[in-house]
C-alpha positions as CSV (number, residue, x, y, z in Angstrom):
1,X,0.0,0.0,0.0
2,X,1.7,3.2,-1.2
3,X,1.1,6.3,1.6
4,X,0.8,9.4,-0.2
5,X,3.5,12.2,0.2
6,X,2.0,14.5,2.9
7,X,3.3,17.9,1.4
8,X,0.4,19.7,-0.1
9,X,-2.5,20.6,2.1
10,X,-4.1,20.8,-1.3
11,X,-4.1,17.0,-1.8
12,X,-6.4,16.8,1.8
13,X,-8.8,19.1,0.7
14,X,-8.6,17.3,-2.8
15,X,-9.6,14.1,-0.4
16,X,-12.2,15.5,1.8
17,X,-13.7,17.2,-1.6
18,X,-14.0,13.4,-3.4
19,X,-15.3,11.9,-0.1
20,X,-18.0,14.1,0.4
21,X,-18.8,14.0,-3.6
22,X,-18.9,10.5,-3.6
23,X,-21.0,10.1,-0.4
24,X,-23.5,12.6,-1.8
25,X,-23.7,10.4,-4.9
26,X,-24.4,7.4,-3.3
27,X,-28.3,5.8,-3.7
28,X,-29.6,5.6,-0.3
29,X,-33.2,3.7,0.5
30,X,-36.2,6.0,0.9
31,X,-37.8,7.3,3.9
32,X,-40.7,6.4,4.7
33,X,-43.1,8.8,3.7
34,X,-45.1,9.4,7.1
35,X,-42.5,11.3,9.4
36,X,-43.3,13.4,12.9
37,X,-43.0,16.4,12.6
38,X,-40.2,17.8,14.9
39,X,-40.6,21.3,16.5
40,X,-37.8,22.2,19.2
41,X,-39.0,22.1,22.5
42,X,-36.9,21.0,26.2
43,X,-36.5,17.7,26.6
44,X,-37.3,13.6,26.9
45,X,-39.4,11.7,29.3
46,X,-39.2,7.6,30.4
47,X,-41.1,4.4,29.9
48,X,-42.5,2.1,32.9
49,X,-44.6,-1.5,32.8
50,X,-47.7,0.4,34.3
51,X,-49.9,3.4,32.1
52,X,-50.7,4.1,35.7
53,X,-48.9,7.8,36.2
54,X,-47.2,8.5,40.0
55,X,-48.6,11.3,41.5
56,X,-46.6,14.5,41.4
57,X,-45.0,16.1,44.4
58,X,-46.0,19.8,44.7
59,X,-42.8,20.4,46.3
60,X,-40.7,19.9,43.0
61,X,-43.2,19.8,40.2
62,X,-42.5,18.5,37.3
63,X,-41.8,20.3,33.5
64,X,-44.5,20.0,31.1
65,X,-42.2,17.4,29.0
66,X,-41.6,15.2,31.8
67,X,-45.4,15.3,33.0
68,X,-47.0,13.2,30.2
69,X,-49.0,9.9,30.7
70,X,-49.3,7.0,28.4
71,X,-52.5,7.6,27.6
72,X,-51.1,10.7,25.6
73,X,-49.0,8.8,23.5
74,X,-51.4,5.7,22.5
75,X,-51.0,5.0,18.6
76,X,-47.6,7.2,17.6
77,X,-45.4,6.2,15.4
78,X,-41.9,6.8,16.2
79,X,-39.1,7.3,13.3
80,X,-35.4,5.5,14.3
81,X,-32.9,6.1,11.3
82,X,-29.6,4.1,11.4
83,X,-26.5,3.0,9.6
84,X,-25.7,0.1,10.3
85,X,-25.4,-3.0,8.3
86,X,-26.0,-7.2,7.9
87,X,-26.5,-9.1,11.0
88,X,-26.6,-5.5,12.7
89,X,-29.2,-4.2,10.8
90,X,-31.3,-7.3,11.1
91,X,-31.2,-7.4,15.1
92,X,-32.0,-3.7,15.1
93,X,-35.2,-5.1,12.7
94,X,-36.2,-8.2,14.9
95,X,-35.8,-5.9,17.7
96,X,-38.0,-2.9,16.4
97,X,-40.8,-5.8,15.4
98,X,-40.9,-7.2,18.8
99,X,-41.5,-4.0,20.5
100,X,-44.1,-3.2,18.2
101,X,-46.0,-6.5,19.0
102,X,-45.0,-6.8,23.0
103,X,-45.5,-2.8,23.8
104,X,-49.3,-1.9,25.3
105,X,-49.5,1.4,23.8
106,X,-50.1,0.4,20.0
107,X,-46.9,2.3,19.3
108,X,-45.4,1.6,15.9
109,X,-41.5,1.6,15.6
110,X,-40.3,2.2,11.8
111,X,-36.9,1.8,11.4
112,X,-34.9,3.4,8.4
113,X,-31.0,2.1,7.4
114,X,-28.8,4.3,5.7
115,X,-26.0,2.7,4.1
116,X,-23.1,4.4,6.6
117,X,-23.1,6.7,8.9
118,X,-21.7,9.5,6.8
119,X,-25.3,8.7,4.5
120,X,-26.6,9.1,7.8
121,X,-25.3,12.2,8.7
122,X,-26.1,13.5,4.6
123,X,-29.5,12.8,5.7
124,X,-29.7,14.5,9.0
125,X,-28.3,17.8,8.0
126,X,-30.5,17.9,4.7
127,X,-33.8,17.2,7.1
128,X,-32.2,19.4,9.8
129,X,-34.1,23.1,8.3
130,X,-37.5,21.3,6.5
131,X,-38.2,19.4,10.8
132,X,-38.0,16.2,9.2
133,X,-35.9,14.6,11.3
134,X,-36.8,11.3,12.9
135,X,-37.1,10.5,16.4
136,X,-34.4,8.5,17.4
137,X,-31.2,8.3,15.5
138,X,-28.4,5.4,16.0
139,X,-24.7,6.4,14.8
140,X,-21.0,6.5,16.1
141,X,-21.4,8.8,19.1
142,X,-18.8,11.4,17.7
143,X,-21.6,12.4,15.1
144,X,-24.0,13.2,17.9
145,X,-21.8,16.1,19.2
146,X,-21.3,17.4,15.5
147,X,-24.9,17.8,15.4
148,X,-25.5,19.4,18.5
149,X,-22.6,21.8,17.9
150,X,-24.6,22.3,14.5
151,X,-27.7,23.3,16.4
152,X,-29.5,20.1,15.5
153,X,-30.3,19.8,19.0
154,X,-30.7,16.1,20.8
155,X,-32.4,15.7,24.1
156,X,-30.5,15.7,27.2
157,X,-31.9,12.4,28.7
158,X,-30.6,12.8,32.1
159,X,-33.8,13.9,33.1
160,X,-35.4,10.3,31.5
161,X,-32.7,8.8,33.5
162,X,-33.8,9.8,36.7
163,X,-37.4,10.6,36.7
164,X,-38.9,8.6,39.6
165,X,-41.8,7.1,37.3
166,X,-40.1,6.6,34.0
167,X,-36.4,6.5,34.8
168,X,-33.9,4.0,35.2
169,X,-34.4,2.6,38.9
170,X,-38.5,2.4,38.7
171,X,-37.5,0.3,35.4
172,X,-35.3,-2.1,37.1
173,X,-32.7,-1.5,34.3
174,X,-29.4,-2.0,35.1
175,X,-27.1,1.2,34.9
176,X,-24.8,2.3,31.8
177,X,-20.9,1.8,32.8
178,X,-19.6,5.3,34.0
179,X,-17.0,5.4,31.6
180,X,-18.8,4.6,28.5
181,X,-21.8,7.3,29.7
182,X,-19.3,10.3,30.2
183,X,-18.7,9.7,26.4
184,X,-21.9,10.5,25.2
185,X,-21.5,14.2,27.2
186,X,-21.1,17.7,25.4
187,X,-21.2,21.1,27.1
188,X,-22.7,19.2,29.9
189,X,-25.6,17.4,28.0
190,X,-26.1,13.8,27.9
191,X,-27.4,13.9,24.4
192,X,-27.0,10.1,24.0
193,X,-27.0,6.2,25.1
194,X,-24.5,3.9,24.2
195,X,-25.7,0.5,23.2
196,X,-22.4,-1.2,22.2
197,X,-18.4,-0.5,22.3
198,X,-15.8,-1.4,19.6
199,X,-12.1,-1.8,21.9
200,X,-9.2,-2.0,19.7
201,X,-6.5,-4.5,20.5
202,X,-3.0,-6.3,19.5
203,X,-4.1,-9.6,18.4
204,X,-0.7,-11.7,19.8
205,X,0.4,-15.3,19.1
206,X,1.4,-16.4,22.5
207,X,2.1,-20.0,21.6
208,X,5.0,-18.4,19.3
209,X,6.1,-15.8,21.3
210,X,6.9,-18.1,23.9
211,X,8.8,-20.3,21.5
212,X,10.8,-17.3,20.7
213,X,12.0,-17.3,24.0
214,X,9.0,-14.8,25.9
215,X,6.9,-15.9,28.7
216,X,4.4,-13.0,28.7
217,X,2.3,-10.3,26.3
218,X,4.3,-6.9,26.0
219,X,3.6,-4.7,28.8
220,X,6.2,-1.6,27.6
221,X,7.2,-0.5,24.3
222,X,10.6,-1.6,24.6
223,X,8.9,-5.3,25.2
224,X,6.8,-5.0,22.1
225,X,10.1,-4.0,20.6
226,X,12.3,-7.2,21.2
227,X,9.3,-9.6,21.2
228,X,8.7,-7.9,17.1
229,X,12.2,-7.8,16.2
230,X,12.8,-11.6,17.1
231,X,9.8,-12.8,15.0
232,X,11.5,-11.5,12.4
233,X,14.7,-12.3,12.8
234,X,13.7,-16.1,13.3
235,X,11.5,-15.6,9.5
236,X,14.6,-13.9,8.2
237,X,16.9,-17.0,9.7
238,X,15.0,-19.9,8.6
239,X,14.9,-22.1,5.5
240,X,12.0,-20.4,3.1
241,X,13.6,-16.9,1.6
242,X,10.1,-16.6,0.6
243,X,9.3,-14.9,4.0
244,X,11.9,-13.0,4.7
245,X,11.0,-8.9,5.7
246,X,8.0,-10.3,8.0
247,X,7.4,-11.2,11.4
248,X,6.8,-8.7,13.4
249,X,3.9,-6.5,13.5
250,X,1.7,-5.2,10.3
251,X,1.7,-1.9,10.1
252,X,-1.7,-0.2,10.8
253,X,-1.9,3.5,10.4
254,X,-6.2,3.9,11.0
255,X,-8.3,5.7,13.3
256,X,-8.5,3.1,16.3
257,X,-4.8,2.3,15.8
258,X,-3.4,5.7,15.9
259,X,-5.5,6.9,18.9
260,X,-4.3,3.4,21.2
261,X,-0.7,4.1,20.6
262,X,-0.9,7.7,21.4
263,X,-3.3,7.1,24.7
264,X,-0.9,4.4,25.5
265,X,1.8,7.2,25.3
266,X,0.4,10.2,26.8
267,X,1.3,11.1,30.6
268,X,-2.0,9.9,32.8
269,X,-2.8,13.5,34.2
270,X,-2.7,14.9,30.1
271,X,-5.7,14.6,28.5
272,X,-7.2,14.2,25.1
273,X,-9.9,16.5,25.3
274,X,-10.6,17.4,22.1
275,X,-8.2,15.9,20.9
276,X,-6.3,17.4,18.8
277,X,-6.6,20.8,19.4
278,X,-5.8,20.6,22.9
279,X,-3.1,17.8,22.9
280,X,0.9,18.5,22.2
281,X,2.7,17.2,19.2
282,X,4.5,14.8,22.0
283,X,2.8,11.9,22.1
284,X,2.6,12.0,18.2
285,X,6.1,12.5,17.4
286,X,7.3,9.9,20.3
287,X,5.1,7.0,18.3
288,X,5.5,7.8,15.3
289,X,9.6,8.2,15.7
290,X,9.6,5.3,17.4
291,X,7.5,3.1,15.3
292,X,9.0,4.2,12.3
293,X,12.9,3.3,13.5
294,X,11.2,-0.5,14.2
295,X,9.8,0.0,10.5
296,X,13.2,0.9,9.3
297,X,14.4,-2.6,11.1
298,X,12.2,-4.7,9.7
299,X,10.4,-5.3,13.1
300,X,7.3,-3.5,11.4
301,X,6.1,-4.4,7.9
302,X,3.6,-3.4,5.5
303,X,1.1,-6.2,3.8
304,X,0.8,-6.7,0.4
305,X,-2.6,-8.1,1.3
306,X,-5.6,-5.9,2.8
307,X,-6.4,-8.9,5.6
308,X,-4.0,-10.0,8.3
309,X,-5.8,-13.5,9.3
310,X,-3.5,-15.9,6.9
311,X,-0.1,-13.9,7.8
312,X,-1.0,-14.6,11.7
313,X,-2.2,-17.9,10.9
314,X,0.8,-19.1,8.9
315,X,3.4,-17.4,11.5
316,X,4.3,-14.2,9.4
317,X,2.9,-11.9,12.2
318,X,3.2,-11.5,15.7
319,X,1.2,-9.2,16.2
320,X,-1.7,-7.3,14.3
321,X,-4.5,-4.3,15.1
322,X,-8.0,-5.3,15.4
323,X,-11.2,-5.2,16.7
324,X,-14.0,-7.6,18.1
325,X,-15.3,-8.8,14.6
326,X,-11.6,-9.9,13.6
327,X,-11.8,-12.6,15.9
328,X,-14.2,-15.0,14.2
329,X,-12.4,-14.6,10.6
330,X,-9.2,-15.1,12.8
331,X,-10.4,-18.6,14.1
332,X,-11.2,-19.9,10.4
333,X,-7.5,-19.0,9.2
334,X,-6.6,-21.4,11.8
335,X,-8.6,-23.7,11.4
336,X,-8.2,-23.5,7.6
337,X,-4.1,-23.7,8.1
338,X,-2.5,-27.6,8.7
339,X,0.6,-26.5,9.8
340,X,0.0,-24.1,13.3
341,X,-3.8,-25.4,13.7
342,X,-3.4,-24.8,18.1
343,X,-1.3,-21.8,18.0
344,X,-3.0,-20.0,21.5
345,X,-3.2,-16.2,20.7
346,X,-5.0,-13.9,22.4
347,X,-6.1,-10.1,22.5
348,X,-3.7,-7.8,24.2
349,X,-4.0,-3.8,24.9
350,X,-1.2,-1.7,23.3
351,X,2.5,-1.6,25.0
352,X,2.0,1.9,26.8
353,X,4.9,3.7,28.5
354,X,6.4,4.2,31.9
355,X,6.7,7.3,34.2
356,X,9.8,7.5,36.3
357,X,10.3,3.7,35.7
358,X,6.5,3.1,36.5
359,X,4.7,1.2,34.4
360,X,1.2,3.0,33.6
361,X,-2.0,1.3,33.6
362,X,-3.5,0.1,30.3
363,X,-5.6,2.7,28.3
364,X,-7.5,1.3,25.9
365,X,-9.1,3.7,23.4
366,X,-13.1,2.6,22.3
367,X,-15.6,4.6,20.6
368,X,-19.3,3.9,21.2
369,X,-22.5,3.2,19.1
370,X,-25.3,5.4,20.3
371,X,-28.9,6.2,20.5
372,X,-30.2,9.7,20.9
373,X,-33.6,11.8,21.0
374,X,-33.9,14.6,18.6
375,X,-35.8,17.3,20.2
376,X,-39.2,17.8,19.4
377,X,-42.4,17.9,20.9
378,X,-43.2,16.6,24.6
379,X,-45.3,13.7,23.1
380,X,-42.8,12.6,20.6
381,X,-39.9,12.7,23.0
382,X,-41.9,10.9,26.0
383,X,-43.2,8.3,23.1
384,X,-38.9,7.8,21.7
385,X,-38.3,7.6,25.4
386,X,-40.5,4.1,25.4
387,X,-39.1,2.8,22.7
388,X,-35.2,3.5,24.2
389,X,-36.0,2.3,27.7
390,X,-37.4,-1.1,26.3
391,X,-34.4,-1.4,24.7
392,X,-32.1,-1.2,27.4
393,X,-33.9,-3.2,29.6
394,X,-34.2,-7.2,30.1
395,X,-32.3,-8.9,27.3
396,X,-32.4,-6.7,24.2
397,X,-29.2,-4.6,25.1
398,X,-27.0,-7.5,25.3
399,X,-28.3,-9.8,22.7
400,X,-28.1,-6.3,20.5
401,X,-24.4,-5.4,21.8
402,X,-23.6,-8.9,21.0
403,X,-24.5,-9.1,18.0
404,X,-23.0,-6.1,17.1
405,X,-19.2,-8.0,18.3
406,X,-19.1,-5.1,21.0
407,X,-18.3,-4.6,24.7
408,X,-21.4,-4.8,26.8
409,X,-22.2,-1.3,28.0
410,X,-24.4,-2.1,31.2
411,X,-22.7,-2.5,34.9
412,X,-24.3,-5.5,35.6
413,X,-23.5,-8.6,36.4
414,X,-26.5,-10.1,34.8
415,X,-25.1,-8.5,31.5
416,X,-21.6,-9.8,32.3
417,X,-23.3,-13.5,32.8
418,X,-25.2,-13.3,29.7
419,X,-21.8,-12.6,27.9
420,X,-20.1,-15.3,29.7
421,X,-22.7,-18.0,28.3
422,X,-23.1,-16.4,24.8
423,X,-20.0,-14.8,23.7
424,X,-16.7,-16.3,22.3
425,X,-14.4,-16.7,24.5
426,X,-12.3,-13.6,23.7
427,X,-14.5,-11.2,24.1
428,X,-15.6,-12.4,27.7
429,X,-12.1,-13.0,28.6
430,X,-11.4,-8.6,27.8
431,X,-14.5,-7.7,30.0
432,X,-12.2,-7.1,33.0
433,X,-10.5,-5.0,30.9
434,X,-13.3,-2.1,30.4
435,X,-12.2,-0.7,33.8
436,X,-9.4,0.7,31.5
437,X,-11.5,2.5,28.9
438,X,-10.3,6.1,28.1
439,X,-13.7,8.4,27.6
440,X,-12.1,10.8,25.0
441,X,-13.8,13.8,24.7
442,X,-13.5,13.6,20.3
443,X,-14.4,17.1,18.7
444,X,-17.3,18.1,17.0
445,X,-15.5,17.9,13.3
446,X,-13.7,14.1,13.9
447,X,-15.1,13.1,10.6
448,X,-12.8,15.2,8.8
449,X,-10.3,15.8,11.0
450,X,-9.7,11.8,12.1
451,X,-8.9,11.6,8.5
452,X,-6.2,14.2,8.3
453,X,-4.7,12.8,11.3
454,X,-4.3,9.0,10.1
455,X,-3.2,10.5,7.1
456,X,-0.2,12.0,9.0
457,X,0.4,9.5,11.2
458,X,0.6,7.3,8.0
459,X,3.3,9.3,5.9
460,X,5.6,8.9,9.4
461,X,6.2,5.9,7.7
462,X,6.4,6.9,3.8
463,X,10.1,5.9,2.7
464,X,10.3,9.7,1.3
465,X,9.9,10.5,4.3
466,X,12.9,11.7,6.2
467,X,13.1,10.5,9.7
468,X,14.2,13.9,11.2
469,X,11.5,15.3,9.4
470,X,8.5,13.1,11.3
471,X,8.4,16.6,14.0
472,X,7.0,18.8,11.1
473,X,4.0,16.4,10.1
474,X,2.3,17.7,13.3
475,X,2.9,21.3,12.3
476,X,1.7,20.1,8.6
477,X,-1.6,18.2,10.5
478,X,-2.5,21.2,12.4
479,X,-2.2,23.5,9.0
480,X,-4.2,21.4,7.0
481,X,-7.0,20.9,9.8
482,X,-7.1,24.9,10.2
483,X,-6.9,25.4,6.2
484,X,-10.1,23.1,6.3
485,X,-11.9,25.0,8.3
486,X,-11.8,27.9,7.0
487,X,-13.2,26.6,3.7
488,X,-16.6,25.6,5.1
């Protein structure tokens, strides 16, 4: 894969220009022609088993939005648009036709599918000035705070969350983990749910590593360094020429990469608030100089082929980036390969780096997939808030979550149980790990500017590329990301 020469800022816009072109090209499926009308007003209300409505205190009465009965709400159709795909896409179906048949307010869930979240967003902001959005929308979470920073306000649920009728607790449904909620925050809103997370990992042959002489996962970057420089010295030493220049790990230069390496080399009071206007060039230049002197080793190598699953399978990686879905795909490589069929490999968080000769604690970067309210009247909001409260509740969270090969978001050990009897082993063997999730604060424009910054992070290691030069690409990041924005 050739990385293109980061030296025109012309060339991103060039990019960003295409994408958007393309996107806006692209045949999406039609909305359905009966949509609620949307008229900002506050905010959401909550769902319980009973119609029956408790009695307000006249201490601390309630806002008009929150003080709605179901009796209000009987018959409503409630829009949900989405972009998400295959199995995904037909849980989010099976799950919008149950509620529609169990739910004892004859409300009627229709569920629209873009065909990605950037359609998605196309969508929204089209809709966003005729109030024809729908009533619940499901995306990456980083799109929700683009649209409320866009003044296509969401509802601040927090109040749903806690209202003593409708909430939470008089539900009986279990509570979101605190580090995947304080995600789905902006400005002090909660403007969204999560329903799954996507971790990224090091997926790590531990039957070879150990044959190579290690005992144990890389904690450090200077263990991640010797355990990838010895794969490929034993590949480089052995019998078959054929493959020499691999062994270590593939070079990865996307979103989910990028952002473990540089949380796993960040000091632990820093932050990555808004990352990456608020961040120093540190971090970056630290990981990518160091990265790129194992690519010019040898340690690191660049596929010829877009998956990894054969290379680790036939011993020509140690190490590769993935995600939950990976793992499945991973297992058939094996099982399709008669040399290394038991090889034991497991999912690892990135090396991270040490402070004063401590080791730091694991960070692992994940990015939710959220639900949210778009704010409209009290009756639309209290009737979206049935729909999302039956959805978090009893089983069709986690059978949703799994489907989706995502991290369970609920602190419950009920979830954690369910996982543990239904999940491949991999994933329920990384639950423990969630304790380590970083809730980065993305900014509002991470579609565009996640793309500049892979894009940089990826010529660190373009052979034209001058190794003293790898401090500039920061300077060259943060010109291209300003020259962007004052375009729109």
């Amino acid at each position: 894969m050739m990385i293109r020469k980061y030296n025109n800022h012309g060339i991103f816009l060039l990019l960003f220009v295409s994408i958007f072109m393309f996107s806006a090209c692209r045949t999406v499926e039609s909305v359905p022609t009966k949509i609620l009308s949307i008229t900002p007003t506050s905010m959401v209300s909550t769902d319980t088993p009973s119609p029956t409505k408790t009695p307000l205190s006249t201490e601390t009465p309630f806002p008009p939005h929150l003080n709605l009965s179901t009796e209000e709400i009987s018959g409503m159709e409630i829009q949900i648009w989405h972009g998400q795909r295959d199995k995904i896409r037909q849980e989010l179906e099976y799950l919008a036709a149950k509620f529609n048949d169990e739910n004892k307010y004859g409300l009627k869930v229709i569920l629209t599918g873009e065909l990605s979240d950037i359609d998605l967003n196309e969508r929204v902001v089209e809709n966003a000035t005729s109030g024809s959005l729908p009533n619940l929308i499901i995306s990456d979470s980083f799109w929700f705070r683009q649209w409320q920073s866009e003044k296509i306000p969401l509802v601040n649920l927090e109040a749903y969350m806690d209202h003593p009728a409708w909430g939470f607790d008089a539900m009986g449904i279990a509570p979101i983990i605190d580090l995947m909620l304080s995600q789905e925050r902006y400005n002090g809103l909660l403007i969204g749910l999560p329903l799954w997370h996507n971790p990224g990992w090091l997926f790590y042959n531990k039957t070879w590593a150990q044959e190579l002489g290690f005992s144990n996962p890389p904690v450090t970057i200077d263990d991640f360094s010797k355990q990838a420089c010895a794969a490929r010295d034993a590949l480089n030493n052995d019998a078959d020429p054929k493959n020499n220049g691999t062994g270590g790990w593939i070079l990865s230069t996307n979103e989910m990469t990028m952002m473990s390496w540089l949380l796993n080399h960040q000091y632990q009071n820093s932050s990555l608030e808004n990352f990456s206007i608020d961040s120093s060039a540190d971090s970056f230049v630290a990981v990518s100089q160091r990265l790129r002197d194992l690519y010019n080793q040898g340690c690191i190598w660049q596929s010829r082929l877009s998956e990894p699953y054969d290379y680790f399978s036939d011993r020509m990686a140690l190490f590769y980036s993935g995600l939950f879905d990976d793992i499945q795909l991973q297992r058939m490589a094996f099982q399709n390969q008669a040399v290394k069929q038991d090889d034991e490999w497991e999912l690892i968080p990135y090396p991270r780096m040490t402070d004063q000769g401590n080791i730091q604690t694991p960070q692992i970067y994940s990015t939710g997939v959220s639900i949210g309210i778009f704010t409209a009247t009290a009756k639309e909001q209290f009737a979206s808030w049935q729909f999302l409260s039956w959805l978090m509740k009893d089983r069709q969270i986690d059978e949703l979550a799994l489907t989706a090969d995502g991290w369970p978001v609920q602190d419950s050990d009920d979830s954690d149980r369910y996982y543990m009897e239904n999940a491949n082993s991999k994933i329920v063997q990384s639950l423990e790990m969630r304790k380590y999730l970083v809730p980065v604060q993305l900014p509002v424009d991470w579609n565009i500017s996640r793309l500049v910054l892979t894009d940089g992070f990826g010529n660190a290691f373009n052979a034209s590329t001058l190794y003293e030069k790898i401090p500039e690409i920061w300077a060259q990041i943060q010109d291209t990301l300003a020259e962007i924005k004052n375009q729109k």
